[in-house]
N, C-alpha and C positions, 0 to 999 in steps of 0.2 A: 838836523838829521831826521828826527821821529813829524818836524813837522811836511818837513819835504816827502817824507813817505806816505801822511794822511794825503798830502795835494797829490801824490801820484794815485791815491784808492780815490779821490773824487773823479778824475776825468776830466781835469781843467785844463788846457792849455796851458802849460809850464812858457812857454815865450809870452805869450799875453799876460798871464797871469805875474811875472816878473814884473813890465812895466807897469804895475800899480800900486797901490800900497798896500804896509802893513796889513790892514783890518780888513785889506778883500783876501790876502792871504789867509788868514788867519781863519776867516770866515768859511774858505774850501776845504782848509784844513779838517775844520771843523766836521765840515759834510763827507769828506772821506775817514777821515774817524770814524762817525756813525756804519756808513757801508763795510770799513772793517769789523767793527764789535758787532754788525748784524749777521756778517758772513760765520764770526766766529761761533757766535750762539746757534747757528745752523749745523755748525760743524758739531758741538756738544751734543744737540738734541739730538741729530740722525745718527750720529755715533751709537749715544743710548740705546737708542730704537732699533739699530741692527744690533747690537749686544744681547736685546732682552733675547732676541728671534733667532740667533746663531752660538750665540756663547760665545764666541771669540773675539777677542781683544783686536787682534788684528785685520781681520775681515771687517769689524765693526770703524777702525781708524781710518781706514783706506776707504770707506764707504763715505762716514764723515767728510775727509778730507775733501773727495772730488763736491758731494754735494754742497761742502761750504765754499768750496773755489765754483761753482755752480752759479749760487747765491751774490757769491760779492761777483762774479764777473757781468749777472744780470743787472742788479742796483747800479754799481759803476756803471756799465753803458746806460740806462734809464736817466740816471742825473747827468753825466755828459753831454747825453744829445737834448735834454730839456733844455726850453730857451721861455726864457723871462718873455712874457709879453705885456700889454697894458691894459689885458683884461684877466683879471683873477679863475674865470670858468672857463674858459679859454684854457689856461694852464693845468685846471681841474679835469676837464676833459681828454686833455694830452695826459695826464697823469691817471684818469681811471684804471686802465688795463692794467698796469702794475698796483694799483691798491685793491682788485680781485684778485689779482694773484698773490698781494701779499695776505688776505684773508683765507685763502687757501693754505698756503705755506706756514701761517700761524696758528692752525688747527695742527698741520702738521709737525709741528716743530713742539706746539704748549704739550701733546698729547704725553709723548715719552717724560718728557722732564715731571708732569701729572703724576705719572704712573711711580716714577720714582719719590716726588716731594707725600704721596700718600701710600705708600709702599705698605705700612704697617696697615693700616686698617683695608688696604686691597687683600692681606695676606688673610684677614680675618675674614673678610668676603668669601675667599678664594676657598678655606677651613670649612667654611659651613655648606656650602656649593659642591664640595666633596665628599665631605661626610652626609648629602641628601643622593650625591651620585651612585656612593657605596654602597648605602641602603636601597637603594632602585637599583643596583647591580644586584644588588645580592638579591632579590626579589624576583627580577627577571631569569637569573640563572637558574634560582629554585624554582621557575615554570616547566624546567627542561626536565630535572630530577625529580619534583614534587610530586607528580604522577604516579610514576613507575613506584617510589618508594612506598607511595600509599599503597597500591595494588599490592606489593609485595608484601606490607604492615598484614592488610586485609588477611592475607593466604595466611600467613601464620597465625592471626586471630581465628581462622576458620580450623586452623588443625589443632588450636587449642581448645577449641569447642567442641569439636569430637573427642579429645578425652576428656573433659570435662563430661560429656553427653554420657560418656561410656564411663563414666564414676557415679552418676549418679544411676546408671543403670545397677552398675553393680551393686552400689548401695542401697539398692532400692530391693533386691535381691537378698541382698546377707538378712536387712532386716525383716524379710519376709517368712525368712528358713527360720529365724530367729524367734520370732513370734510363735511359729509351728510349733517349737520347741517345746516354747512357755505354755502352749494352749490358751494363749492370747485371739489368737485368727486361724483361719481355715477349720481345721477338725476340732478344735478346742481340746484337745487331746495331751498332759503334759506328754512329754517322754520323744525320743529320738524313734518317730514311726516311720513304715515306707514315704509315707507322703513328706515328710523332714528329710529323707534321702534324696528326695527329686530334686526338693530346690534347695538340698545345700547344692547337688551334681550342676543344675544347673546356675548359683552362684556360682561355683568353682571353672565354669567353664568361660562363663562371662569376664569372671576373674583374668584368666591367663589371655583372652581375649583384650582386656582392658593393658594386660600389660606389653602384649605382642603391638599393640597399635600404638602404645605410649612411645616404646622403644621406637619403630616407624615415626610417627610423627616428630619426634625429637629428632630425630637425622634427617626431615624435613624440614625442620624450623631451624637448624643450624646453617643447612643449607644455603635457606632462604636469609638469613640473618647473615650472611658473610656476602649475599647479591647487596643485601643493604648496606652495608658496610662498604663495600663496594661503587656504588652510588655514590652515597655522602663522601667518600673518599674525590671521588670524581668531581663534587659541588664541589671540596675545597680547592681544590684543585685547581678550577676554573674559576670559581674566586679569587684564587691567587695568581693565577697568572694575569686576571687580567685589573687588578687593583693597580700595578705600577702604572698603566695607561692614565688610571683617576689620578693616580700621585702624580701623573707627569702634566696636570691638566694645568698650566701655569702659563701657557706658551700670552705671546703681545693682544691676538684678538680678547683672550680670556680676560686678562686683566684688564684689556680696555671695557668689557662689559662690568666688570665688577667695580671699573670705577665708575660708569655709569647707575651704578646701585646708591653711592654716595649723592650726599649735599650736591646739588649744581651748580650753588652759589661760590665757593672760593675756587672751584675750578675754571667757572666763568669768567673771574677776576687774574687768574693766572691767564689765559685764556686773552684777556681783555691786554696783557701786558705785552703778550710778545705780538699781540698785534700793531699795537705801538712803537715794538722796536724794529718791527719788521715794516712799517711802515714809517719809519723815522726820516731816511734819507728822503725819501717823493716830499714829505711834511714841510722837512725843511730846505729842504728847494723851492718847497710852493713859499712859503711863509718869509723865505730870505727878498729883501727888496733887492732891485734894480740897480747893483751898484756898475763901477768902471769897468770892473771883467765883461759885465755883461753889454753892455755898451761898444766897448772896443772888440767883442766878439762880434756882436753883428754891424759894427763896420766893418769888421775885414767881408764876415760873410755878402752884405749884400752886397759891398765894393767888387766881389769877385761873380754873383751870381749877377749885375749892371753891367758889367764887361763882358761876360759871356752873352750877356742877350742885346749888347749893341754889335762883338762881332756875328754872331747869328744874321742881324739886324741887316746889317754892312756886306752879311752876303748871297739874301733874299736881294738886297738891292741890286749889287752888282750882277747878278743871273737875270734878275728882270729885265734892267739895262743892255745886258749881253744878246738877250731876246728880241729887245726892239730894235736895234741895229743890225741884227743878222735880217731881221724881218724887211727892215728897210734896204738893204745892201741887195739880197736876193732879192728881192722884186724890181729895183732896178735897173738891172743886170736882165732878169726875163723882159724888160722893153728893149732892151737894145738888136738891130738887127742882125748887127754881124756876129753876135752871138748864134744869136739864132740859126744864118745861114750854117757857121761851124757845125754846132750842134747836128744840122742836118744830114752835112756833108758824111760827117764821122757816121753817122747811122744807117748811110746809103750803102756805106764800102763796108758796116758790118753786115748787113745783113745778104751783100755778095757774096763774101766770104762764106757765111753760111750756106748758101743756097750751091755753092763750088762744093764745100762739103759734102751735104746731102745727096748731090750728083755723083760722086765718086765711090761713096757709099753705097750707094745703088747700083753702079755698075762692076762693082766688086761681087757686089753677092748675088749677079746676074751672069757671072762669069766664074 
């Protein structure tokens, strides 16, 4: 049973292949085998590979499936219609275009199963890739806010300067009334004099000055500190919303670059293997000898394609033959003269006939 099912995945002539023996059965077996376990491994990888890109189990199975019923139905017909010849490059030749294509289909196929057999060290790839994303997000986004919030820092440093400007004014005032006092500066005078009255008046005024601009400027710098606030509110904001896109940054191209980050040596080895198995069936087709199948295959064929090209044959002759005889029979026939007379007779009374016509016609449309 399981072996009659390899010989129906090889493509062998199930009546031919009957009248031979065991070990050429065994032998096709063999070779549909292969073309099954290559279609199947087709089915596994491409499955994977839409899984990584879709999340779904089932759009990824049904993907699978057609592309490995794809695969074995391409192999199958490739090893069916190859025919054993008794030059090995000859057969090499008839078999190139499916061993570029299986180089092709084996990048395709090793890549997903790659992606899964180094799964962990991709993720660590993928870790550090994200967290250099985050920080150049976060960099980029602080180009949009960094500005404005500076400017706004700046305005509140500047209205802290002006009380600041206006304390040292004042202060600079108390201890100058102060001095008066003492008969340190100005009059040298101790005692509370007019000139001690001016500039306590004018500290005092400086004073309430100092504190009229305090109170102002603080309901400026509140202000301005709740725009900043405001801002930075906004940075995280836009940091956060757009962090899930970096978290989601995992998708089939991404991890295929991040396994390009890794060693290229066991990947090429992985690599090297499903080219093998994808080139398996052509291999061993080229490498199986010339046995009975193949043999009693191309007697039936060329028995059939010998018959076809003697009746061909048999009927370029026949039309040739048909040709010289007619050639010879009508020219015959034009020596003879009572043909001839005939001939002439008939074409006398037609072309009366005619000429009675054209007469009657003419006198119809003269009448």
């Amino acid at each position: 049973m399981i072996r009659s099912f390899f010989i129906l995945c090889s493509g062998a002539d199930r009546a031919i292949l009957d009248s031979c023996s065991e070990g050429e059965k065994n032998k096709y077996a063999g070779i549909g085998a292969t073309v099954f376990f290559t279609a199947v491994m087709a089915f596994i990888a491409s499955g994977y590979a839409l899984y990584t890109v879709f999340d779904n189990v089932w759009l990824a199975l049904l993907f699978g499936l057609v592309w490995g019923l794809l695969i074995f139905n391409l192999d199958r017909f490739i090893v069916s219609t190859m025919r054993k010849r008794d030059n090995f490059w000859k057969e090499l030749l008839q078999a190139s275009p499916r061993i570029v294509l299986a180089l092709i289909i084996a990048v395709v196929i090793s890549k997903p199963l790659e992606l899964k057999i180094f799964e962990k060290e991709i993720n660590q790839v993928l870790l550090e890739q994200k967290n250099e994303m985050t920080l150049a997000n976060q960099d980029q986004i602080a180009l949009q806010f960094t500005p404005e919030i500076a400017e706004k820092q700046a305005e509140i440093d500047g209205l802290k300067r002006e009380i600041t400007e206006k304390e040292a004014e004042t202060n600079a005032l108390y201890s100058t009334y102060i001095a008066e006092a003492e008969g340190r500066e100005g009059t040298l005078l101790i005692g509370k004099g007019p000139v001690y009255k001016e500039k306590r008046e004018k500290h005092d005024a400086s004073l309430s000055e100092l504190q009229a601009l305090r109170e102002q400027n603080i309901a400026k710098i509140a202000a301005v500190e709740t725009e900043i606030a405001a801002l930075e509110r906004g940075y995280e904001d836009a940091v956060k919303n757009s962090q899930p896109i970096i978290d989601g940054f995992d998708g089939l191209m991404a991890r295929i670059n991040a396994l390009g980050e890794l060693a290229w040596f066991p990947s090429f080895f992985i690599f090297l293997l499903f080219l093998a198995i994808e080139t398996a069936p052509i291999l061993v087709k080229l490498m199986s000898p010339k046995g009975p199948y193949d043999l009693k295959l191309q007697d039936e064929e060329t028995t059939i394609a010998e018959w076809v090209t003697q009746k061909v044959d048999q009927r370029k002759r026949i039309t040739e033959t048909d040709r010289i005889l007619n050639e010879k029979i009508y020219g015959e026939i034009a020596e003879e003269e009572a043909v001839y007379a005939y001939k002439k007779q008939k074409a006398e009374e037609l072309l009366r006939l005619q000429a009675d016509r054209f007469q009657q016609a003419q006198i119809k449309g003269i009448s």
